[in-house]
C-alpha positions as CSV (number, residue, x, y, z in Angstrom):
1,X,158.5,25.8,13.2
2,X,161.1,28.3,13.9
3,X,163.4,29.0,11.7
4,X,167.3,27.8,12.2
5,X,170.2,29.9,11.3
6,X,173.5,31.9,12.0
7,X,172.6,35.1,11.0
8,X,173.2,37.7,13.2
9,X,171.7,40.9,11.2
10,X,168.2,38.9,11.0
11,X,168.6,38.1,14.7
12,X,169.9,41.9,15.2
13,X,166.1,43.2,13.2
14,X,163.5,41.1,14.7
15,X,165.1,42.0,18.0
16,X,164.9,45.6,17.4
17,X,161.2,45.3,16.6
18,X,160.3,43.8,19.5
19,X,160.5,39.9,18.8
20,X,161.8,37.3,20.2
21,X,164.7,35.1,18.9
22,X,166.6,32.1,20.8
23,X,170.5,32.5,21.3
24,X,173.4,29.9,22.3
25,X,175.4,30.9,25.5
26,X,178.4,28.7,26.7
27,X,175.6,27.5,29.3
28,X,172.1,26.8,27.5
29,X,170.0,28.3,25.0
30,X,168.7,31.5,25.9
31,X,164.9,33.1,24.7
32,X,165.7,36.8,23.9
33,X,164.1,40.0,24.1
34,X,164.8,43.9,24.4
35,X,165.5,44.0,28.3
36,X,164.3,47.4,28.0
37,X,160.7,47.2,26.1
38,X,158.1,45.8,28.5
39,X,156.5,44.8,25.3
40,X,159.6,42.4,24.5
41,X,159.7,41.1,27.7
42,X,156.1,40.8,28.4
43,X,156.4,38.5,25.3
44,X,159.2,36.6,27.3
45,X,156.9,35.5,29.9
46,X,153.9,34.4,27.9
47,X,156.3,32.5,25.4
48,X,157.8,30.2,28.0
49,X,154.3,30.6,30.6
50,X,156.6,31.7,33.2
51,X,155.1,33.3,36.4
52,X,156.1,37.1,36.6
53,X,157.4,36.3,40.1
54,X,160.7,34.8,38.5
55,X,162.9,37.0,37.7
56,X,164.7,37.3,34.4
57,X,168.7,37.6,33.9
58,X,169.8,40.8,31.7
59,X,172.9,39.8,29.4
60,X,175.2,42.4,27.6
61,X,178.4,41.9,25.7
62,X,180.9,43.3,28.4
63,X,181.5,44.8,31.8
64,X,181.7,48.0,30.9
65,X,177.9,48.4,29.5
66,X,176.8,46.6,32.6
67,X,177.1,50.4,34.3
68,X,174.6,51.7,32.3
69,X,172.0,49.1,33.7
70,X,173.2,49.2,37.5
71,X,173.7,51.9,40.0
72,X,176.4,49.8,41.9
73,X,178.8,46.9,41.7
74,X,180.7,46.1,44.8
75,X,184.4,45.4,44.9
76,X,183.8,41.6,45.4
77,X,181.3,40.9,43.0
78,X,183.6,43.5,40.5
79,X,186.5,41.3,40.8
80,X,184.6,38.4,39.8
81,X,183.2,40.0,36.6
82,X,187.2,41.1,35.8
83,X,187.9,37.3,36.7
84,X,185.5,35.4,35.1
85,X,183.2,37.9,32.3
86,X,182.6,36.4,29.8
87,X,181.6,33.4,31.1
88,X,178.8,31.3,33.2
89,X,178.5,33.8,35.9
90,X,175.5,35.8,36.9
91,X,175.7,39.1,39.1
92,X,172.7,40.2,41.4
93,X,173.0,44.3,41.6
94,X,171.2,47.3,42.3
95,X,169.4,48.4,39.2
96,X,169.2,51.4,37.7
97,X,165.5,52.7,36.7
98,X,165.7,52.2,33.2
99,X,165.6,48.3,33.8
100,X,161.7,47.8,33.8
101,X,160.4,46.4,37.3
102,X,159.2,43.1,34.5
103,X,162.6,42.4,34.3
104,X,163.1,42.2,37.8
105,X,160.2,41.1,39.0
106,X,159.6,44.1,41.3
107,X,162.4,44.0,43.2
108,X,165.8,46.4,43.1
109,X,168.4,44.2,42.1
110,X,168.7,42.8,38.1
111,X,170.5,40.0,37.9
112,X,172.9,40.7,34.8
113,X,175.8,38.8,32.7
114,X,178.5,38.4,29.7
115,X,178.2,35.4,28.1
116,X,180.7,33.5,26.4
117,X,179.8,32.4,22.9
118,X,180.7,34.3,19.8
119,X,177.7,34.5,18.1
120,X,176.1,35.8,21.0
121,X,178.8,38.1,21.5
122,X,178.6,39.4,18.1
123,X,174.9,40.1,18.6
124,X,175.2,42.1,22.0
125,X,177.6,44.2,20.6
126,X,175.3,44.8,17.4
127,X,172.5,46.2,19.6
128,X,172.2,49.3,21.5
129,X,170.2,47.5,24.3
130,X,170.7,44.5,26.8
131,X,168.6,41.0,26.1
132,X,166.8,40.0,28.8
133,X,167.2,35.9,27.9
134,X,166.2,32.9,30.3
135,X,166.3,29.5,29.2
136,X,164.4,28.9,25.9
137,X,162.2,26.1,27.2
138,X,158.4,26.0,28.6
139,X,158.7,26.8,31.8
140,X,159.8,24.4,34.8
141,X,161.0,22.0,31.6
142,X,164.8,20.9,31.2
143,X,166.7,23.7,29.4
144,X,167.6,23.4,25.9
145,X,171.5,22.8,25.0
146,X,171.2,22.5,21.2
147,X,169.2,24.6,18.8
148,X,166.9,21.5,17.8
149,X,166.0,21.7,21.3
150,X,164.4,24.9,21.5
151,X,162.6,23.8,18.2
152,X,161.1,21.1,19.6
153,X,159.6,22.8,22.3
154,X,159.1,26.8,21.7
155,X,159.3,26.5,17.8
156,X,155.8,27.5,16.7
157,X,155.8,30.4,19.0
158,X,159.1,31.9,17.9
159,X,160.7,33.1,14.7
160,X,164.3,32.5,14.6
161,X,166.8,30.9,16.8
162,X,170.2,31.6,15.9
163,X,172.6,28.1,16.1
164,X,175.6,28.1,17.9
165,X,176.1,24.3,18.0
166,X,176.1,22.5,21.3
167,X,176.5,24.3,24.9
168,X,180.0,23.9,25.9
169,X,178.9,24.3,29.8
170,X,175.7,22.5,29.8
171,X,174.7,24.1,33.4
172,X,173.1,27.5,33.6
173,X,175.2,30.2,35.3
174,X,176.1,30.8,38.8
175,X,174.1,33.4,40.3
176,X,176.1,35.2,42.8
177,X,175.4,38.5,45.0
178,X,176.2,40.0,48.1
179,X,174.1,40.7,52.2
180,X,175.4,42.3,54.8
181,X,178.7,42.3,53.0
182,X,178.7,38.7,52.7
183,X,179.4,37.3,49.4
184,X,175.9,34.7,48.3
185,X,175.6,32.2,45.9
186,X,172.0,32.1,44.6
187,X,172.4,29.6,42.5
188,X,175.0,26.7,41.8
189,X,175.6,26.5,38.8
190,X,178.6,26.2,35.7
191,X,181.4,28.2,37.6
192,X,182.7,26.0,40.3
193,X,182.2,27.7,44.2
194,X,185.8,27.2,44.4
195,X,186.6,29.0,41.4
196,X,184.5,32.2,42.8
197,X,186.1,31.6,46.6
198,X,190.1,31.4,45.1
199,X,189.0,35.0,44.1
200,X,186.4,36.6,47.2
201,X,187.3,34.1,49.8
202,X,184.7,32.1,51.6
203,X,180.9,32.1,50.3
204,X,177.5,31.8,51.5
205,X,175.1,29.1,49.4
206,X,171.1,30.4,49.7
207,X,168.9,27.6,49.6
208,X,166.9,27.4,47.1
209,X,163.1,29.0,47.1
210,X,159.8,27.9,46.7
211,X,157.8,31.4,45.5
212,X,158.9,34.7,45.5
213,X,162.8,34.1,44.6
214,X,165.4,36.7,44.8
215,X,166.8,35.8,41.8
216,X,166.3,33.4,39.0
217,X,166.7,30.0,39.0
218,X,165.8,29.7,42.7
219,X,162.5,27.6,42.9
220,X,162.4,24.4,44.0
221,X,160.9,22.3,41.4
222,X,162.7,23.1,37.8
223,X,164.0,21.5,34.8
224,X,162.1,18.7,35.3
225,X,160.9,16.1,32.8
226,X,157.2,15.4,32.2
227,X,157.5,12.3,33.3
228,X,158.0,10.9,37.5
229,X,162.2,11.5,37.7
230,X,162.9,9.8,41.0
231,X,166.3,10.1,42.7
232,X,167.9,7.6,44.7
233,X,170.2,4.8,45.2
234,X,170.2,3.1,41.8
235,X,171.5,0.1,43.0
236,X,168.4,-0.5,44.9
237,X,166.2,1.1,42.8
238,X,166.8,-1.1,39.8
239,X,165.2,-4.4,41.5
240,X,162.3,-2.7,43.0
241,X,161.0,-1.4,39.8
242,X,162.4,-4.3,38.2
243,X,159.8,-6.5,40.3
244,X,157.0,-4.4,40.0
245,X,157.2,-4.9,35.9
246,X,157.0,-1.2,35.8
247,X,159.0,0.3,32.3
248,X,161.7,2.9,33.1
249,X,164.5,4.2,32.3
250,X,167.8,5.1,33.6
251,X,170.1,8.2,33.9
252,X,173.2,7.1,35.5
253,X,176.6,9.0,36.7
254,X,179.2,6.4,35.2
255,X,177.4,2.7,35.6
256,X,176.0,0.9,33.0
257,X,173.2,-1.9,33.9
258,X,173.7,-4.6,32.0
259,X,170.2,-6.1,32.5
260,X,168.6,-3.0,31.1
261,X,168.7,-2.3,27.4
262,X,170.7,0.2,26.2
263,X,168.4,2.5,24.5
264,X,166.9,2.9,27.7
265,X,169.9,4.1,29.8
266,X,172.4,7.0,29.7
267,X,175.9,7.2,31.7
268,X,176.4,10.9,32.5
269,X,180.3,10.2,32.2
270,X,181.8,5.7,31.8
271,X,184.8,7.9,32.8
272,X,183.6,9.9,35.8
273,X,183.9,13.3,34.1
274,X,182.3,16.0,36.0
275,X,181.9,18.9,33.4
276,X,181.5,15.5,30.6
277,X,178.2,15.0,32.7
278,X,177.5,18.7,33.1
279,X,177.5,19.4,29.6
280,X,175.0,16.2,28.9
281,X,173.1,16.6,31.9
282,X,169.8,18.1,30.3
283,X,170.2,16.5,26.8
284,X,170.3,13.2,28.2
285,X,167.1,14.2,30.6
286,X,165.1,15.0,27.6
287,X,166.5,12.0,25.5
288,X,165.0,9.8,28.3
289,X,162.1,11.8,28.5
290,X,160.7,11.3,25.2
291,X,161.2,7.5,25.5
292,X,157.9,5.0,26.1
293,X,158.4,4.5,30.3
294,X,156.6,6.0,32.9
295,X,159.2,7.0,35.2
296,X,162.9,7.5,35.0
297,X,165.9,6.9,37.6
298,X,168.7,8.7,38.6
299,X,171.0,9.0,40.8
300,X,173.6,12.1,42.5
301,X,176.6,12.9,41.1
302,X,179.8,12.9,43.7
303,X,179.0,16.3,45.2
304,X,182.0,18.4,44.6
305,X,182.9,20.2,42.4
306,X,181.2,20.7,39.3
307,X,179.3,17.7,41.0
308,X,177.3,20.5,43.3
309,X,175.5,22.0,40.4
310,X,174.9,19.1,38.7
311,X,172.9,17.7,42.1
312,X,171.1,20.6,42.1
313,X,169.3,20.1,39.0
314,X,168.7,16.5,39.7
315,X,166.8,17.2,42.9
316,X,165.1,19.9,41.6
317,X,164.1,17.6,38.4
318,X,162.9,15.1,41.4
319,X,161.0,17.8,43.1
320,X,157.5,16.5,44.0
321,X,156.2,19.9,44.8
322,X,155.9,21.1,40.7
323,X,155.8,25.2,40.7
324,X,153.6,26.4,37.8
């Protein structure tokens, strides 16, 4: 297995050789490269057995290196980064040619951010080149919020992960970019739309994509569980399965079920916390997950807020189209 640790000049060397190391962000762990060695990034791919169609995000440690990996950042989307850098936004923007086409999938935008941990921080501004990091899980999985979480799935394939304790955010970032001067959202995720509207004004939401996405974090089927997650009305689901003797387990927003054990149910929030069930959201998917059932329940979030993202991910967990 990998191994565990806080040192950043270790994290800083294998890096520069090439290697891959996991890092904490305020969203969820992170599987790091060189953005700028194909070699590095190649490694990315193979690592998680992500399709090179998905494009990767590029993070650096503040707006002002972000120039020196894109040719253009429009008013809007620039007064978002002075708003909200460092922290769980994403910008899509016109990249410059030293960004290999890997990175981007092909296309001519790289999706770039600053995250907001300090470790990682620290790191960024050790190296003279950007990380290209998505989330350090197998691909299509849930995304890892604690360091043991990366262990347990990409351990033996990595050599360090540098520990930064438990995701604050819990939710990837929100990917945001701009058409026809219109300000898009991507991808919900752990900056609220309002947040991003009380400073560009009204937004756009793409729906999500099947193949081919325009940015990461766009297919339809993701951060799934291995086993069946259905989504639904858990009040009604509960009996059915009940009567069909089938074992299962329960992921639920704020209601315990009194007639189901408790090591086989998690409450997002018994106090209706939105960014409570954010930040548990993926560590309670895995925790259920790994028990003995053969499906597991859940049910949506109240979609505002916070609540948005958080939906997302559960319908894409319940996607029965899996992308590989």
């Amino acid at each position: 297995m990998a191994e565990i640790g806080k040192d950043i000049d270790k994290a800083k060397a294998i890096l520069e050789k090439g290697g891959l190391v996991a890092i904490p962000t305020e969203t969820v762990y992170g599987l790091a490269g060189n953005a700028l060695n194909q070699d590095a990034v190649a490694k990315i791919f193979a690592v998680k057995s992500r399709p090179s169609f998905d494009p990767l995000i590029l993070h650096t440690s503040d707006l002002e290196r972000i120039h020196e990996f894109v040719s253009d950042i429009p008013e809007p989307l620039e007064k978002l980064a002075l708003a909200f850098w460092p922290g769980p936004l994403t910008l899509l923007l016109p990249k410059k040619s030293v960004v290999p086409d890997l990175v981007t999938s092909g296309l001519d935008t790289v999706a770039v951010r600053v995250p907001d941990h300090p470790l990682t921080q620290s790191l960024l501004s050790a190296l003279s080149f950007p990380l290209a990091a998505p989330s350090a899980n197998p691909f299509g999985y849930i995304s890892p919020t604690r360091a043991s979480h990366v262990n347990d799935q990409l351990g033996e394939k990595i050599e360090y992960i540098l520990d930064g304790g438990n995701c604050q955010v819990g939710l990837e970032s929100t990917i945001v970019g701009m058409e026809d001067n219109q300000v898009m959202v991507y991808r919900l995720g752990g900056l609220d739309i309002g947040a991003i509207e009380s400073i560009v004004g009204k937004v756009q939401v793409m729906a999500h994509s099947s193949s081919d996405p325009k940015s990461p974090g766009m297919l339809k089927s993701h951060y799934a569980p291995k086993k069946p997650f259905v989504l639904g009305d858990l009040e009604k689901l509960v009996p059915v399965y009940q009567k069909r003797g089938q074992k299962f387990a329960l992921l639920s927003f704020r209601s315990a079920y009194p007639q189901l054990s408790v090591d086989y149910q998690v409450q997002l929030s018994p106090l209706g916390d939105l960014t409570e069930a954010a930040k548990k959201l993926f560590a309670a998917m895995r925790a259920l997950d790994s028990l003995d059932v053969s499906v597991i329940l859940s049910e949506q979030v109240p979609d505002v807020g916070l609540g948005k993202a958080i939906n997302d991910r559960l319908r894409r967990a319940a996607a029965q189209e899996k992308e590989e």
